[in-house]
C-alpha positions as CSV (number, residue, x, y, z in Angstrom):
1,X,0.0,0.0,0.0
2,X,1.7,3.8,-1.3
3,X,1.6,6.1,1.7
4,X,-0.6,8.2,0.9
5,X,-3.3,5.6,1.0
6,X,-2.1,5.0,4.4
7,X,-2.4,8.5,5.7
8,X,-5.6,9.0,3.9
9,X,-6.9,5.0,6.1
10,X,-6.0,7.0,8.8
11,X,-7.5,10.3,8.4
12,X,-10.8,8.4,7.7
13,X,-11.0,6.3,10.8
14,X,-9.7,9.5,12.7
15,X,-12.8,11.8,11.0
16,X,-15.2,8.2,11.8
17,X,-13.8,7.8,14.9
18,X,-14.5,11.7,16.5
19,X,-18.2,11.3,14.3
20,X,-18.9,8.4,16.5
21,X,-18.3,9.7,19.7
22,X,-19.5,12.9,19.0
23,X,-22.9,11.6,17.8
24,X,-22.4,9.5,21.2
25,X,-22.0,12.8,23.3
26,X,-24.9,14.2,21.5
27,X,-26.9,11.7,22.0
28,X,-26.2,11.6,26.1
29,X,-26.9,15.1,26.4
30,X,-30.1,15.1,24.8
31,X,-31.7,12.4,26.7
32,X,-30.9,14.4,29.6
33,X,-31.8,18.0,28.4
34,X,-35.3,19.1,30.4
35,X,-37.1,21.8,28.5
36,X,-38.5,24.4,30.7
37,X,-42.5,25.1,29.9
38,X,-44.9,27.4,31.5
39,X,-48.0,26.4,32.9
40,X,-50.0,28.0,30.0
41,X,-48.0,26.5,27.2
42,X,-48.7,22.7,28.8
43,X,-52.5,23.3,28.5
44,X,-52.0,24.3,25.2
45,X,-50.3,20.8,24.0
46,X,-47.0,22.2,24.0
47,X,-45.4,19.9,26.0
48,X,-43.4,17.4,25.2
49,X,-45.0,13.8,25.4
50,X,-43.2,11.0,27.5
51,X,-40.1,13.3,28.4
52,X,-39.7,15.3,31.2
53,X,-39.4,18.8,31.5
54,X,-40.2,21.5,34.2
55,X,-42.7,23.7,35.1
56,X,-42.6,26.9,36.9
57,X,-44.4,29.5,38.5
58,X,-46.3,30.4,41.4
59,X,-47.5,27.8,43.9
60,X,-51.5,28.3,43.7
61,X,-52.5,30.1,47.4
62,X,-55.0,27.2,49.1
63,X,-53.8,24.4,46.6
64,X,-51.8,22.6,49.0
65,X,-53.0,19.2,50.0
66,X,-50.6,16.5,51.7
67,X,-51.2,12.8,52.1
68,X,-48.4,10.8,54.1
69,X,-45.8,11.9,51.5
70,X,-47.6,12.6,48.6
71,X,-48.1,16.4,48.0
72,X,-50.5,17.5,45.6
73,X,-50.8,21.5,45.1
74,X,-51.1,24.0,41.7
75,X,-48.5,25.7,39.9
76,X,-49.8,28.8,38.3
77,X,-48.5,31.6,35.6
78,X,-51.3,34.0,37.4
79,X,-53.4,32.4,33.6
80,X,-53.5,28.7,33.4
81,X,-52.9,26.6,36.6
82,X,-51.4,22.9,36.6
83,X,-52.2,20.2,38.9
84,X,-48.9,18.4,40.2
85,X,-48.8,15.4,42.3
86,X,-45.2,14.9,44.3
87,X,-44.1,11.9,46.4
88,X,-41.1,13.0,48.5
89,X,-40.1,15.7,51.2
90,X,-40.9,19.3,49.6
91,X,-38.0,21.4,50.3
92,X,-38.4,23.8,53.3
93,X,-38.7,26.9,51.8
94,X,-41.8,25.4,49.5
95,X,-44.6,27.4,50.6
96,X,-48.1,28.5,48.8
97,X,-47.6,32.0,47.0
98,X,-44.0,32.0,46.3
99,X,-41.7,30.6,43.3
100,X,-41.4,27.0,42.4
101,X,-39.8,24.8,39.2
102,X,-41.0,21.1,39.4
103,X,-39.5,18.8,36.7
104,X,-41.6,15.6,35.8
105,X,-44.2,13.8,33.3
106,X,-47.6,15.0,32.4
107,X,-49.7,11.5,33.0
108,X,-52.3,9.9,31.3
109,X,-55.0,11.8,32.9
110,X,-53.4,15.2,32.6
111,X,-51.8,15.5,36.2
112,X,-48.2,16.3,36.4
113,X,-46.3,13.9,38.1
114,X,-43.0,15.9,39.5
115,X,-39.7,14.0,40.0
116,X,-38.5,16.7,41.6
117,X,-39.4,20.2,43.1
118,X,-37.2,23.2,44.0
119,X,-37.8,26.1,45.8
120,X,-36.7,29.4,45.6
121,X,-33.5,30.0,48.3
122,X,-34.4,34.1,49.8
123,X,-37.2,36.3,50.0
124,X,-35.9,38.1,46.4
125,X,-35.3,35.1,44.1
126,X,-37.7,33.6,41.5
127,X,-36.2,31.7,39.2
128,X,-35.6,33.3,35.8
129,X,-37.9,31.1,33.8
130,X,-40.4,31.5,35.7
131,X,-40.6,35.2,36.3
132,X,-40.1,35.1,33.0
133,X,-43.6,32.9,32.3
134,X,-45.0,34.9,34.9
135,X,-44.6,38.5,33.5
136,X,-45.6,36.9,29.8
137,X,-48.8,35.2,31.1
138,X,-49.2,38.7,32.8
139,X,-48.8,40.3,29.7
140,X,-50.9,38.1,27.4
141,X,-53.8,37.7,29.9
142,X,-54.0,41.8,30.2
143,X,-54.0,41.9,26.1
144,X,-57.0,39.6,26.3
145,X,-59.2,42.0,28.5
146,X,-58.2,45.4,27.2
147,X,-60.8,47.2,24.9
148,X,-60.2,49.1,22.2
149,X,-61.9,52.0,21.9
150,X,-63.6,52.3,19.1
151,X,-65.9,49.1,20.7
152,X,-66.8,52.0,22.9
153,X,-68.1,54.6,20.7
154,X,-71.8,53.3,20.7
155,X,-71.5,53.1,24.9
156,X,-72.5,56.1,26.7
């Protein structure tokens, strides 16, 4: 075999050899990736299906409801409100009214079943994302209820 055909063997199983593992590495990371969605964007079928991802918001004032270690409570973007079901210790800073992300599965019948739940750490912090959802559902929802006026030229 003429070098160059050597050096050209190699080079491919070099180029083959980086494809494989990066395809490997990409494929690891993936699997692992959970989207973030907001409360609002699950009820509207956005979610991915058999995945998990997170959801966060505002734990829904009153929704709190705790059976031997299951906890079952609402997450809420002050529009749309999901029902979550949690098996575990909640962390000790999980209280109604104040910032939450829970990562999980949507089930069958439309509850979200969380793997895990975390709470915001000080009196000033909300996660990003979920301020983020927050301020949009805010945003969206006050769209929805403003008139225009010219739907109020007939009124006295």
């Amino acid at each position: 075999m003429k070098n160059w055909k050597k050096r050209g063997a190699i080079v491919l199983a070099g180029v083959a050899a980086v494809g494989t593992a990066a395809a490997l590495v990409l494929n690891a990371l993936n699997s692992n990736i959970a989207l973030y969605v907001t409360p609002t964007e699950v009820l509207a079928g956005k979610a991915p299906e058999g995945r998990a991802f997170r959801i966060g918001g505002l734990v829904k004032e009153g929704s709190l409801k705790r059976v031997e270690l299951t906890s079952h409570f609402v997450v809420t973007d002050t529009v749309k409100d999901v029902n979550v079901a949690y098996t575990g210790l909640l962390p000790d800073l999980f209280k109604e009214g104040k910032g939450a992300v829970v990562q999980g599965k949507m089930d069958a019948s439309g509850q979200f079943i969380a793997s895990e739940v975390l709470a915001k750490h000080d009196e000033n912090y909300m996660p990003a994302e979920a301020q983020h959802a927050i301020d949009q559902a805010k945003k969206v929802d006050a769209q929805s209820k403003h008139v225009s006026p010219s739907t109020l030229k007939g009124q006295p």
